[in-house]
mmCIF file as Biopython writes it, N, C-alpha, C and O atoms, coordinates in Angstrom:
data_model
#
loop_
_atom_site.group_PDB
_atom_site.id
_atom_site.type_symbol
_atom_site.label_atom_id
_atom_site.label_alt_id
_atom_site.label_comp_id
_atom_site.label_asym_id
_atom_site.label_entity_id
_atom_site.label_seq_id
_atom_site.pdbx_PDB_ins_code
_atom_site.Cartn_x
_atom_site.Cartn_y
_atom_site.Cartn_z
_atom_site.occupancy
_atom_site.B_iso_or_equiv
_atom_site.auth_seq_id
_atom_site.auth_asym_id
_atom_site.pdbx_PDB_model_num
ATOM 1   N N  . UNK A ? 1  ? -42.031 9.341  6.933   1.0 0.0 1  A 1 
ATOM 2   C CA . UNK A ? 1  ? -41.580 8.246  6.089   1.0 0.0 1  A 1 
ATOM 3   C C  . UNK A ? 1  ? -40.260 8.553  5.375   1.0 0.0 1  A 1 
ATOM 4   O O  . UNK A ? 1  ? -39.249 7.874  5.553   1.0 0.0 1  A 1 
ATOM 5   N N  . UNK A ? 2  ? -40.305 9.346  4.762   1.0 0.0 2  A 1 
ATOM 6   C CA . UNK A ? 2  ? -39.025 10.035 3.712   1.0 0.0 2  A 1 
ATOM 7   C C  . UNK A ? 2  ? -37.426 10.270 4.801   1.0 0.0 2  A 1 
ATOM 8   O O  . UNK A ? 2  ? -36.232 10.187 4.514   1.0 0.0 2  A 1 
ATOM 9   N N  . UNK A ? 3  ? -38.156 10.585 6.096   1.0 0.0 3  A 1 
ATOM 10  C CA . UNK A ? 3  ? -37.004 10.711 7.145   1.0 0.0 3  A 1 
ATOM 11  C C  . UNK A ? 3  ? -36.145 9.361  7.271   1.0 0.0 3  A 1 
ATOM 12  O O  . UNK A ? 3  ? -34.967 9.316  6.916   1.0 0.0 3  A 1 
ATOM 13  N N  . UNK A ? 4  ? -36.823 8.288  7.794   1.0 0.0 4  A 1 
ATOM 14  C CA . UNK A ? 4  ? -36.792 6.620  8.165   1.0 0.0 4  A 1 
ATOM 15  C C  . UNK A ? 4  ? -35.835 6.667  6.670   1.0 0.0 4  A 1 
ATOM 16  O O  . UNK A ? 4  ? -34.610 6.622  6.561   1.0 0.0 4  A 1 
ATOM 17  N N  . UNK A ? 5  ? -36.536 6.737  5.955   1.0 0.0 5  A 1 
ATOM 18  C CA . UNK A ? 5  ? -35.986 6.165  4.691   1.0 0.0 5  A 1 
ATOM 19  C C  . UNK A ? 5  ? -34.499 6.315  4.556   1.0 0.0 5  A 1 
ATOM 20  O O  . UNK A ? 5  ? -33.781 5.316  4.568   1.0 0.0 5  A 1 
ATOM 21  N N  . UNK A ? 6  ? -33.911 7.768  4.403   1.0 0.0 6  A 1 
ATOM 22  C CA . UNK A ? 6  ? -32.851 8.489  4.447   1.0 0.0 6  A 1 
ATOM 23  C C  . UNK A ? 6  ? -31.818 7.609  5.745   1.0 0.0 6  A 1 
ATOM 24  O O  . UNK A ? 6  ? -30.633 7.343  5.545   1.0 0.0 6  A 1 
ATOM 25  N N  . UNK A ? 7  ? -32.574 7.252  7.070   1.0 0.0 7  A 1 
ATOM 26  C CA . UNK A ? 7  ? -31.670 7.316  8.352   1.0 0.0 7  A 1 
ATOM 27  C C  . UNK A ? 7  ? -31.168 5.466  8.038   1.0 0.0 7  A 1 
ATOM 28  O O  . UNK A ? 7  ? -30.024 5.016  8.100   1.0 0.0 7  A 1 
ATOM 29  N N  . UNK A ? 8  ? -32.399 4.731  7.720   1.0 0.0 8  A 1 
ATOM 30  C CA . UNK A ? 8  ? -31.721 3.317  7.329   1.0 0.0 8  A 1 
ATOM 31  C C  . UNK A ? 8  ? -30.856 3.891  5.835   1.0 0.0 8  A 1 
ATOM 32  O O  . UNK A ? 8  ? -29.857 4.611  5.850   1.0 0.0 8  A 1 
ATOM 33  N N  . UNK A ? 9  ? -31.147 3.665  5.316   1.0 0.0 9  A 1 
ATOM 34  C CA . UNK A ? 9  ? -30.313 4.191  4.175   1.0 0.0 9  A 1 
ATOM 35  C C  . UNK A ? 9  ? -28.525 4.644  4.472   1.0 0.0 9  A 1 
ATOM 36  O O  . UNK A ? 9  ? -27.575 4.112  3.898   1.0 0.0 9  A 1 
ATOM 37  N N  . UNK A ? 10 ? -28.459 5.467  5.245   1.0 0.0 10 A 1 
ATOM 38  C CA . UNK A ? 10 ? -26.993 5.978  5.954   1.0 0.0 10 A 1 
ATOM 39  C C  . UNK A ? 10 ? -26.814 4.896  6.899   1.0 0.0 10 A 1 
ATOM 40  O O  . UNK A ? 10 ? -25.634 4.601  7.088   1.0 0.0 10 A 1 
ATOM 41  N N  . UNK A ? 11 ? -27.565 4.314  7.460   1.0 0.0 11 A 1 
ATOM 42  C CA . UNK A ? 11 ? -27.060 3.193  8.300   1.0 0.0 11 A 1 
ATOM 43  C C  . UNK A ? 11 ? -26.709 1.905  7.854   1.0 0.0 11 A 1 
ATOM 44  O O  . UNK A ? 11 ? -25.982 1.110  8.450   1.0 0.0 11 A 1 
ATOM 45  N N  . UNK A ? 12 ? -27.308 1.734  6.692   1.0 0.0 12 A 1 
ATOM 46  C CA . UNK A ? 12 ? -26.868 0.505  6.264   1.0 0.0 12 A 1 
ATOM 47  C C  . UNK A ? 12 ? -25.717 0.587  5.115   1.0 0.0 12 A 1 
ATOM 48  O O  . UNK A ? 12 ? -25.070 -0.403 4.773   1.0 0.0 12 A 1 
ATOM 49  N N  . UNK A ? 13 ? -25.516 2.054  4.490   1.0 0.0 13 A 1 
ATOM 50  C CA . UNK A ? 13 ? -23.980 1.913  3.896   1.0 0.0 13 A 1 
ATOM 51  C C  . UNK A ? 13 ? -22.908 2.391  4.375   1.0 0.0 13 A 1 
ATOM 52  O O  . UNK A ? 13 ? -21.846 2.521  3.765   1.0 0.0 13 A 1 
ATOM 53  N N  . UNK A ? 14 ? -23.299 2.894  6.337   1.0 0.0 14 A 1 
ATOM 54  C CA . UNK A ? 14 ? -21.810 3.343  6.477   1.0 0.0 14 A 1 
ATOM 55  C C  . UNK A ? 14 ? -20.505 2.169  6.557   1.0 0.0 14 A 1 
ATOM 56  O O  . UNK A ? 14 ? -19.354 2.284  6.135   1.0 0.0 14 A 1 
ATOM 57  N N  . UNK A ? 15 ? -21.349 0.692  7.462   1.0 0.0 15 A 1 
ATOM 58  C CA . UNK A ? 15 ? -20.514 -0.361 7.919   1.0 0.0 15 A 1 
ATOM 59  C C  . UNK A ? 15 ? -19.729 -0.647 6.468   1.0 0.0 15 A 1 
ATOM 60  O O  . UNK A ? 15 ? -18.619 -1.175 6.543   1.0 0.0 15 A 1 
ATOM 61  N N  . UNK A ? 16 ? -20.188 -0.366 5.350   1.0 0.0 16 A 1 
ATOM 62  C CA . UNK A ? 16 ? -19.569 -0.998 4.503   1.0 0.0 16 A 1 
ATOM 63  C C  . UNK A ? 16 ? -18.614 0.079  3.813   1.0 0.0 16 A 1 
ATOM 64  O O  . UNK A ? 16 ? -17.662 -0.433 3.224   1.0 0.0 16 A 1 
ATOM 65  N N  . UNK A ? 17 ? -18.671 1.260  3.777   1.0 0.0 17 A 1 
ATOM 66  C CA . UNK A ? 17 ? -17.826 2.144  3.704   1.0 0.0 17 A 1 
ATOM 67  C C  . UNK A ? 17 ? -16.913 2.665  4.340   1.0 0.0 17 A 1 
ATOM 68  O O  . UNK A ? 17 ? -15.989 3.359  3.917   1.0 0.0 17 A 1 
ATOM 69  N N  . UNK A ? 18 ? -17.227 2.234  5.724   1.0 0.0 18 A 1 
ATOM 70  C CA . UNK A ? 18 ? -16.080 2.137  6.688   1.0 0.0 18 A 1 
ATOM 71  C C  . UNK A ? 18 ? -15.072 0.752  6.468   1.0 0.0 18 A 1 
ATOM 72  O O  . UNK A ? 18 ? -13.883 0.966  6.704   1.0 0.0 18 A 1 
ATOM 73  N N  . UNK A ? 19 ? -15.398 -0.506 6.081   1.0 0.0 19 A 1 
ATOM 74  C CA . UNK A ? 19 ? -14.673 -1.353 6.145   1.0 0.0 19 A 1 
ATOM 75  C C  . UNK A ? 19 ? -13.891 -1.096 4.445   1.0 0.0 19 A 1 
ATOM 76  O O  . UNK A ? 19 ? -12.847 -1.710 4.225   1.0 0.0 19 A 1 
ATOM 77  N N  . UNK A ? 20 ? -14.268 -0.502 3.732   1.0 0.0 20 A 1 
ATOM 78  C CA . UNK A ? 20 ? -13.859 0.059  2.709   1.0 0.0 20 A 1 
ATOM 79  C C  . UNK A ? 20 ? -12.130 0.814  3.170   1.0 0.0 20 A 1 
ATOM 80  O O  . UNK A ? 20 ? -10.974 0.434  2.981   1.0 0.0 20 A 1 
ATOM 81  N N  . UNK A ? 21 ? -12.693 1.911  3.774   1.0 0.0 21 A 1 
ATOM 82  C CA . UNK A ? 21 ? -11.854 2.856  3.901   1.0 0.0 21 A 1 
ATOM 83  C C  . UNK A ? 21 ? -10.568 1.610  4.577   1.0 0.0 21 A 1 
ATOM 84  O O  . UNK A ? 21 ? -9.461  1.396  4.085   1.0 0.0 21 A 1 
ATOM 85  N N  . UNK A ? 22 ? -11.044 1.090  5.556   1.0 0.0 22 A 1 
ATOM 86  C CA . UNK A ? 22 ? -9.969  0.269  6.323   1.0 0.0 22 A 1 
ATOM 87  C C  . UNK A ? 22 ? -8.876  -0.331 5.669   1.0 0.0 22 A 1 
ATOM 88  O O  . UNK A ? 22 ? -7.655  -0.172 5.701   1.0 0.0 22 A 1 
ATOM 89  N N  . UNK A ? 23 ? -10.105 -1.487 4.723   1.0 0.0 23 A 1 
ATOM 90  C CA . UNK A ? 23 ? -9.407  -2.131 3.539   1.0 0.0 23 A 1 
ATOM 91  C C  . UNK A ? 23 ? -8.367  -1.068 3.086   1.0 0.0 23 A 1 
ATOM 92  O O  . UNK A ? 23 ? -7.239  -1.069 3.579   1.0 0.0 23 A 1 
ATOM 93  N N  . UNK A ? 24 ? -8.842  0.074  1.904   1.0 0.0 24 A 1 
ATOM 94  C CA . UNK A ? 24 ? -7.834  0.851  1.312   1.0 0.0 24 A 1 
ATOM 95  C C  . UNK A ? 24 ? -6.982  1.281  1.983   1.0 0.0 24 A 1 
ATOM 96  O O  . UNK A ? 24 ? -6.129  1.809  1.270   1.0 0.0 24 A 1 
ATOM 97  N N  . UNK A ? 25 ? -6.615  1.370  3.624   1.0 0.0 25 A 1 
ATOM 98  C CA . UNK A ? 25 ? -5.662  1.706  4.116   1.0 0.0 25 A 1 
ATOM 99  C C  . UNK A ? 25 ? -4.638  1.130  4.302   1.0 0.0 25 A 1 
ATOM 100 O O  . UNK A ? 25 ? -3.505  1.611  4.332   1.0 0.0 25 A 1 
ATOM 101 N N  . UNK A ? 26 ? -4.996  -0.059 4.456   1.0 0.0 26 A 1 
ATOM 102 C CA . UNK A ? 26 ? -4.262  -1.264 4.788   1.0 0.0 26 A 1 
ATOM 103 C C  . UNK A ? 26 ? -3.038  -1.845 3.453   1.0 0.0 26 A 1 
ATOM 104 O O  . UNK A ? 26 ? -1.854  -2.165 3.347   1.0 0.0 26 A 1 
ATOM 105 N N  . UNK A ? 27 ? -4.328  -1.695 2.585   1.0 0.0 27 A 1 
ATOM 106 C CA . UNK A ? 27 ? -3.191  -1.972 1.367   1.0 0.0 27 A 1 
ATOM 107 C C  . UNK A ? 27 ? -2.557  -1.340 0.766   1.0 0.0 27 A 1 
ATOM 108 O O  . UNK A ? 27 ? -1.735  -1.660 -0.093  1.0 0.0 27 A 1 
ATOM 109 N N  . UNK A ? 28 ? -3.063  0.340  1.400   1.0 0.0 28 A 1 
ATOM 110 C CA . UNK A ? 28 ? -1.719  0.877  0.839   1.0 0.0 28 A 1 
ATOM 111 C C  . UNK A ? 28 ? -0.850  1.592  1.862   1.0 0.0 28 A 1 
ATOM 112 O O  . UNK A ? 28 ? -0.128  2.577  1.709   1.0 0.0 28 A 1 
ATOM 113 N N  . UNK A ? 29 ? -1.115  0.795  3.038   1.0 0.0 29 A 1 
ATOM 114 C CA . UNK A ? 29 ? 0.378   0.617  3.773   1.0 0.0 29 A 1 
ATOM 115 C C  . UNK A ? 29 ? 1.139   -0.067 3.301   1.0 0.0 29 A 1 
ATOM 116 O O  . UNK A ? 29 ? 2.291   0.319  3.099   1.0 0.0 29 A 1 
ATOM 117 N N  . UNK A ? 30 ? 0.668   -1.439 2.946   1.0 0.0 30 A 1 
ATOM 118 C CA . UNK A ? 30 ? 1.395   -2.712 2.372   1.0 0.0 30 A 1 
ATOM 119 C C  . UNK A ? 30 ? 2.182   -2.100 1.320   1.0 0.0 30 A 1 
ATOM 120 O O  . UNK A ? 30 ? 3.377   -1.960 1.579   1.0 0.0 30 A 1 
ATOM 121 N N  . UNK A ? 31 ? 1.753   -1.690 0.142   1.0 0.0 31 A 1 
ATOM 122 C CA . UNK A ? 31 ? 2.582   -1.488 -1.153  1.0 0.0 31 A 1 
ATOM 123 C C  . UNK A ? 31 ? 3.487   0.195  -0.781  1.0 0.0 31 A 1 
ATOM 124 O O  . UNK A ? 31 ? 4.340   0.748  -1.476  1.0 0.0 31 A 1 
ATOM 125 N N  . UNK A ? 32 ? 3.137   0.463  0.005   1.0 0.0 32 A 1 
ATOM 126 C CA . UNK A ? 32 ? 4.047   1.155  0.287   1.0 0.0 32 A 1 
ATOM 127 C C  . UNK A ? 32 ? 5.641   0.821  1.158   1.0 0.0 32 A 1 
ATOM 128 O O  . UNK A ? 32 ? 6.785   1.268  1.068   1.0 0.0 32 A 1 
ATOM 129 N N  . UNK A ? 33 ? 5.085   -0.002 1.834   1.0 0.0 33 A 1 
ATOM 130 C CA . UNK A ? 33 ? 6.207   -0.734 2.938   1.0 0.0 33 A 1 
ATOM 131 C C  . UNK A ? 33 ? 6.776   -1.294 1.781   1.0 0.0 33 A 1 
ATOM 132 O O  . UNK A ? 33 ? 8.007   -1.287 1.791   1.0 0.0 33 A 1 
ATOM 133 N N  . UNK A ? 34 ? 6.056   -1.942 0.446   1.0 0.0 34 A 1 
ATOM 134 C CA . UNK A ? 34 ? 6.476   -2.949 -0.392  1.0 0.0 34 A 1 
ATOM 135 C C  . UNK A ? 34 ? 8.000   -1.873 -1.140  1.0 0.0 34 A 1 
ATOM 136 O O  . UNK A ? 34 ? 9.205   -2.056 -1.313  1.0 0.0 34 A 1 
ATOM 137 N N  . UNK A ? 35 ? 7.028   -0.789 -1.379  1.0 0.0 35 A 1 
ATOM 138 C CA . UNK A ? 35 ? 7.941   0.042  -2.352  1.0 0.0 35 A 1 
ATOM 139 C C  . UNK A ? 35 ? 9.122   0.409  -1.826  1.0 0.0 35 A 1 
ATOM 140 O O  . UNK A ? 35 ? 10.101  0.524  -2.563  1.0 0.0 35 A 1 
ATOM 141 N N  . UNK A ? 36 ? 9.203   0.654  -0.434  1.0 0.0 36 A 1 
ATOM 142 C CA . UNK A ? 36 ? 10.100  1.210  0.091   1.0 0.0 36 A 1 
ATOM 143 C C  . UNK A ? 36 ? 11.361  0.348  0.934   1.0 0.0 36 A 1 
ATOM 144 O O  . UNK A ? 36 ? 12.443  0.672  1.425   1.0 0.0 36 A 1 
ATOM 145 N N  . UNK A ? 37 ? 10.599  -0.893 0.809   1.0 0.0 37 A 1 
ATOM 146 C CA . UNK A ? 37 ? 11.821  -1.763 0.687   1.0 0.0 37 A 1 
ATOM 147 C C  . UNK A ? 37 ? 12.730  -2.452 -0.512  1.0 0.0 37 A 1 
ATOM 148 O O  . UNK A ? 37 ? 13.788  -3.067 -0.645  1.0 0.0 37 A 1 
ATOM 149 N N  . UNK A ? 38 ? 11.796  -2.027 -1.175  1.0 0.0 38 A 1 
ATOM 150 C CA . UNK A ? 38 ? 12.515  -2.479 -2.299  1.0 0.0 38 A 1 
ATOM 151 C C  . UNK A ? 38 ? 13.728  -1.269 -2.825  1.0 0.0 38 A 1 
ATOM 152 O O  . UNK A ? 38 ? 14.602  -1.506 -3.659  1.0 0.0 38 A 1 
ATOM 153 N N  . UNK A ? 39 ? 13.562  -0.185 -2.242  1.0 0.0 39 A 1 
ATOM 154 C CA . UNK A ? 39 ? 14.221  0.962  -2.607  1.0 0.0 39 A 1 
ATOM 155 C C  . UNK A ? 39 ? 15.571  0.525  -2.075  1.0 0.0 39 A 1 
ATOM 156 O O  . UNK A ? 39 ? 16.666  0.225  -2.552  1.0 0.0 39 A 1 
ATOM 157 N N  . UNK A ? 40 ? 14.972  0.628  -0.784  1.0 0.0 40 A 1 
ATOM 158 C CA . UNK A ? 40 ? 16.162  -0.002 -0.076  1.0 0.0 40 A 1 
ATOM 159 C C  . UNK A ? 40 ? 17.205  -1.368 -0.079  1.0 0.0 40 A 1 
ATOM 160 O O  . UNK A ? 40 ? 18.357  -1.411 0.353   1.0 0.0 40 A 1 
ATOM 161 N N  . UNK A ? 41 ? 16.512  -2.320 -0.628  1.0 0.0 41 A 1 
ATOM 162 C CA . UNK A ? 41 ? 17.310  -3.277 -0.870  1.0 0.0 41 A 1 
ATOM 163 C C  . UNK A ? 41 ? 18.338  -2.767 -2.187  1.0 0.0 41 A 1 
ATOM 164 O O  . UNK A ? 41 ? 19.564  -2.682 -2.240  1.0 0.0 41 A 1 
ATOM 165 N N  . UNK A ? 42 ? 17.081  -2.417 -3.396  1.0 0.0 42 A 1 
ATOM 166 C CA . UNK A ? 42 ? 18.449  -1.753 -4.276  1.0 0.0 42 A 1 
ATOM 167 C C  . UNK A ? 42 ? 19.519  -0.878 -3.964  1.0 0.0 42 A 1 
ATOM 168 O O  . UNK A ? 42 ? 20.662  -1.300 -4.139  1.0 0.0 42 A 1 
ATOM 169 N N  . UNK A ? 43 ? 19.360  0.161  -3.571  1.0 0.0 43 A 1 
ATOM 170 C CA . UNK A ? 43 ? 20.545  0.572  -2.889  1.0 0.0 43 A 1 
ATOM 171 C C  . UNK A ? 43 ? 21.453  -0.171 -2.107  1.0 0.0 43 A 1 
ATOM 172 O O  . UNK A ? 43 ? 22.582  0.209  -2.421  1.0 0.0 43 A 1 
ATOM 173 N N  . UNK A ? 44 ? 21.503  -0.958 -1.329  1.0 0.0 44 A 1 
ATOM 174 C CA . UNK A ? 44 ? 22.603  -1.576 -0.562  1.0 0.0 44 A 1 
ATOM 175 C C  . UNK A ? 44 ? 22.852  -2.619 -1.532  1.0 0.0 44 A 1 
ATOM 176 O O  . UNK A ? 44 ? 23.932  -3.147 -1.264  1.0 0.0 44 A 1 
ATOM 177 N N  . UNK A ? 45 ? 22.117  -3.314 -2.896  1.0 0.0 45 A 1 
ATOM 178 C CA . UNK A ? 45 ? 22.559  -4.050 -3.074  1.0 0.0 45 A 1 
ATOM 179 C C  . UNK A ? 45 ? 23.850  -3.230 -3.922  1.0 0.0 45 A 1 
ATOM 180 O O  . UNK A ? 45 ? 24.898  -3.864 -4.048  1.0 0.0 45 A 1 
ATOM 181 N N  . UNK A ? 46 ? 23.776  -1.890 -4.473  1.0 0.0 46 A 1 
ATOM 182 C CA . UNK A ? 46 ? 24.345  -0.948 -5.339  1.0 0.0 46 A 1 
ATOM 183 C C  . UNK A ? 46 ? 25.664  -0.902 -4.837  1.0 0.0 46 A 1 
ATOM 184 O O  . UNK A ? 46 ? 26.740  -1.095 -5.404  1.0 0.0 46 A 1 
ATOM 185 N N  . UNK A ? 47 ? 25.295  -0.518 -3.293  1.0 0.0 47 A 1 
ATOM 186 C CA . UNK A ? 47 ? 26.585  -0.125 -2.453  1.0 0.0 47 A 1 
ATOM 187 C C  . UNK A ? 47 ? 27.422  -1.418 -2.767  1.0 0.0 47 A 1 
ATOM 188 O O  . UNK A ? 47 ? 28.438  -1.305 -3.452  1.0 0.0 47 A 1 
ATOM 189 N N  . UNK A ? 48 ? 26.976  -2.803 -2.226  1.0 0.0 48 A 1 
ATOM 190 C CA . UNK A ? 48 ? 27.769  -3.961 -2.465  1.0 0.0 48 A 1 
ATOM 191 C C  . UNK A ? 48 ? 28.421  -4.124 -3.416  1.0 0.0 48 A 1 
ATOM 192 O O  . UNK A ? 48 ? 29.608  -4.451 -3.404  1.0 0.0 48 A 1 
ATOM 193 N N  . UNK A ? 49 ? 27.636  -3.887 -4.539  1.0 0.0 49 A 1 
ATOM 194 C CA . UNK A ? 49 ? 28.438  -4.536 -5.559  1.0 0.0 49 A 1 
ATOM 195 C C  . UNK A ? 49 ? 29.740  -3.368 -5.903  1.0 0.0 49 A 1 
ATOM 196 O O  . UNK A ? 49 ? 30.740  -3.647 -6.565  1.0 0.0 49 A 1 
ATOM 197 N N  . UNK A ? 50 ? 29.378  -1.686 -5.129  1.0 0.0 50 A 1 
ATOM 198 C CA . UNK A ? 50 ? 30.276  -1.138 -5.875  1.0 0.0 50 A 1 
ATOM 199 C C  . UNK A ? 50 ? 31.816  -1.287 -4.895  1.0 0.0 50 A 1 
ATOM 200 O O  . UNK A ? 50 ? 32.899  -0.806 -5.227  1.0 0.0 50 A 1 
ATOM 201 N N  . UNK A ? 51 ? 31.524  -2.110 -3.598  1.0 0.0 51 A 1 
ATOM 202 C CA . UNK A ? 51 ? 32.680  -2.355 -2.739  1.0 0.0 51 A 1 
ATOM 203 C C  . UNK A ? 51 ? 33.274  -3.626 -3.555  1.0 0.0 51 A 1 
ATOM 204 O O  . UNK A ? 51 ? 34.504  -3.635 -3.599  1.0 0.0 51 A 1 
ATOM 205 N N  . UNK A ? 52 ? 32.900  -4.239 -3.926  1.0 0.0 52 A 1 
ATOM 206 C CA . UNK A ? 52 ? 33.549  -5.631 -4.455  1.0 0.0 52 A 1 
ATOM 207 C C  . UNK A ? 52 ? 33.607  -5.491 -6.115  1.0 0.0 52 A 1 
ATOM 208 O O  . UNK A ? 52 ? 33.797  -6.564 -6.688  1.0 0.0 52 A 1 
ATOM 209 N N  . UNK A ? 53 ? 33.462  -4.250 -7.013  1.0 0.0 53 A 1 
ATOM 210 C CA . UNK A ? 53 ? 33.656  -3.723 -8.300  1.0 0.0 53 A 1 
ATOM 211 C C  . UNK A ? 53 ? 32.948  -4.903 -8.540  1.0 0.0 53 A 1 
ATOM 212 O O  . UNK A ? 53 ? 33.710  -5.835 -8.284  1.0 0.0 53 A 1 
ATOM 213 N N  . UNK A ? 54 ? 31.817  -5.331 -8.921  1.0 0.0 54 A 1 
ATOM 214 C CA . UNK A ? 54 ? 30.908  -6.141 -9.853  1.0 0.0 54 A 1 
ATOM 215 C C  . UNK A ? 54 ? 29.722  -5.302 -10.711 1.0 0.0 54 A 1 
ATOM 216 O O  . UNK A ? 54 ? 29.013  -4.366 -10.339 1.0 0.0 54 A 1 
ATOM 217 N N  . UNK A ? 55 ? 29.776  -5.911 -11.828 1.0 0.0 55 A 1 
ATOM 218 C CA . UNK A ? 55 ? 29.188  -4.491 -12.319 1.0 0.0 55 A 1 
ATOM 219 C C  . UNK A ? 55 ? 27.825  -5.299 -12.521 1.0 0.0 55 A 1 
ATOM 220 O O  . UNK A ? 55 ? 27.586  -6.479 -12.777 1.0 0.0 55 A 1 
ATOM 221 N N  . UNK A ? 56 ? 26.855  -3.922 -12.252 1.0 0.0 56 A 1 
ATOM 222 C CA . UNK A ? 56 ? 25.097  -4.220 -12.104 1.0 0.0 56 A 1 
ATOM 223 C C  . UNK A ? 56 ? 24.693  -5.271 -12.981 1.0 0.0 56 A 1 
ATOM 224 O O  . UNK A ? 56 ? 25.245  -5.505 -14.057 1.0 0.0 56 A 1 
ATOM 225 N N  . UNK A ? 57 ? 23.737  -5.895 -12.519 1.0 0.0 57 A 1 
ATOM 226 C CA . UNK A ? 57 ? 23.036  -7.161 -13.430 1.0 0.0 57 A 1 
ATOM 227 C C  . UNK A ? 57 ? 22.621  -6.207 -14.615 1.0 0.0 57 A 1 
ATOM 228 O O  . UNK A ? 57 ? 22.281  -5.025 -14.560 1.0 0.0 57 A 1 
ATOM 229 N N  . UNK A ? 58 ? 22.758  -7.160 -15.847 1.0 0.0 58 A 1 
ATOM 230 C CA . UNK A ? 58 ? 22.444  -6.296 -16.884 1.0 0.0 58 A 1 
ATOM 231 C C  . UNK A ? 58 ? 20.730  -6.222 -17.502 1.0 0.0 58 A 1 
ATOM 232 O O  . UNK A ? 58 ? 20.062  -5.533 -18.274 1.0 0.0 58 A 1 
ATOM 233 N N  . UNK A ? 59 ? 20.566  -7.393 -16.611 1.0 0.0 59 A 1 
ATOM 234 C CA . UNK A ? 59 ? 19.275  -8.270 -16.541 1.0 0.0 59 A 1 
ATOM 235 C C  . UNK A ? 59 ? 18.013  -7.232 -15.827 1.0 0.0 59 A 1 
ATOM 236 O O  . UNK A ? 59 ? 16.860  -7.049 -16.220 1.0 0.0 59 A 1 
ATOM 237 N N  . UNK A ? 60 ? 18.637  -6.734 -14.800 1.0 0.0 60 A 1 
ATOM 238 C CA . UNK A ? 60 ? 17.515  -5.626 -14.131 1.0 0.0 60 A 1 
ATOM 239 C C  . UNK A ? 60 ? 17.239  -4.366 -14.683 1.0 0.0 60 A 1 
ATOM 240 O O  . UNK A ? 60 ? 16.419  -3.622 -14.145 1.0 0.0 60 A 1 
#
Protein backbone atom coordinates (compact mmCIF):
# COMPACT_ATOMS: atom_id res chain seq x y z
CA UNK A 1 0.00 0.00 0.00
CA UNK A 2 2.57 2.70 1.23
CA UNK A 3 4.51 1.74 -2.19
CA UNK A 4 1.20 2.60 -4.65
CA UNK A 5 0.85 5.51 -2.56
CA UNK A 6 4.39 7.09 -3.07
CA UNK A 7 4.37 5.86 -7.13
CA UNK A 8 0.79 7.79 -7.85
CA UNK A 9 1.92 10.48 -5.80
CA UNK A 10 5.30 11.10 -8.17
CA UNK A 11 3.11 10.50 -11.01
CA UNK A 12 0.68 12.81 -10.57
CA UNK A 13 3.09 15.86 -9.67
CA UNK A 14 5.66 15.29 -12.21
CA UNK A 15 3.27 16.53 -15.41
CA UNK A 16 2.84 19.55 -13.50
CA UNK A 17 6.33 20.24 -12.55
CA UNK A 18 7.50 19.59 -15.74
CA UNK A 19 5.14 22.08 -17.38
CA UNK A 20 6.41 24.34 -14.60
CA UNK A 21 9.94 24.08 -15.46
CA UNK A 22 8.90 24.74 -19.28
CA UNK A 23 6.82 27.68 -18.34
CA UNK A 24 9.95 29.20 -16.27
CA UNK A 25 12.05 28.68 -19.21
CA UNK A 26 10.26 30.23 -21.58
CA UNK A 27 9.83 33.37 -19.76
CA UNK A 28 12.97 33.79 -19.00
CA UNK A 29 14.09 33.51 -22.43
CA UNK A 30 11.58 36.21 -23.14
CA UNK A 31 12.87 38.85 -20.56
CA UNK A 32 16.02 38.10 -21.39
CA UNK A 33 15.74 38.58 -25.26
CA UNK A 34 13.63 41.60 -23.68
CA UNK A 35 16.73 42.87 -21.76
CA UNK A 36 19.06 42.46 -24.29
CA UNK A 37 17.42 44.28 -26.77
CA UNK A 38 16.84 46.89 -25.09
CA UNK A 39 20.63 47.14 -24.39
CA UNK A 40 21.02 47.23 -27.70
CA UNK A 41 18.69 49.63 -28.93
CA UNK A 42 20.22 52.06 -26.30
CA UNK A 43 23.41 51.89 -27.53
CA UNK A 44 22.82 52.59 -31.20
CA UNK A 45 20.41 54.96 -30.19
CA UNK A 46 23.74 56.61 -28.16
CA UNK A 47 25.86 56.10 -31.20
CA UNK A 48 23.15 58.21 -33.27
CA UNK A 49 22.67 60.82 -31.44
CA UNK A 50 26.48 61.18 -30.82
CA UNK A 51 26.95 61.31 -34.93
CA UNK A 52 24.38 64.09 -35.31
CA UNK A 53 25.69 65.94 -31.66
CA UNK A 54 22.08 65.79 -30.00
CA UNK A 55 22.39 65.58 -26.59
CA UNK A 56 20.60 62.48 -24.58
CA UNK A 57 16.91 62.84 -23.65
CA UNK A 58 17.01 64.30 -20.35
CA UNK A 59 13.76 62.51 -19.77
CA UNK A 60 15.41 58.88 -19.71
Amino acid sequence: MPQEFWSNAIYSVTPTILVGLVFWFVIRAILKADGNERKVRSRIEAEERAKIAVPADPKA
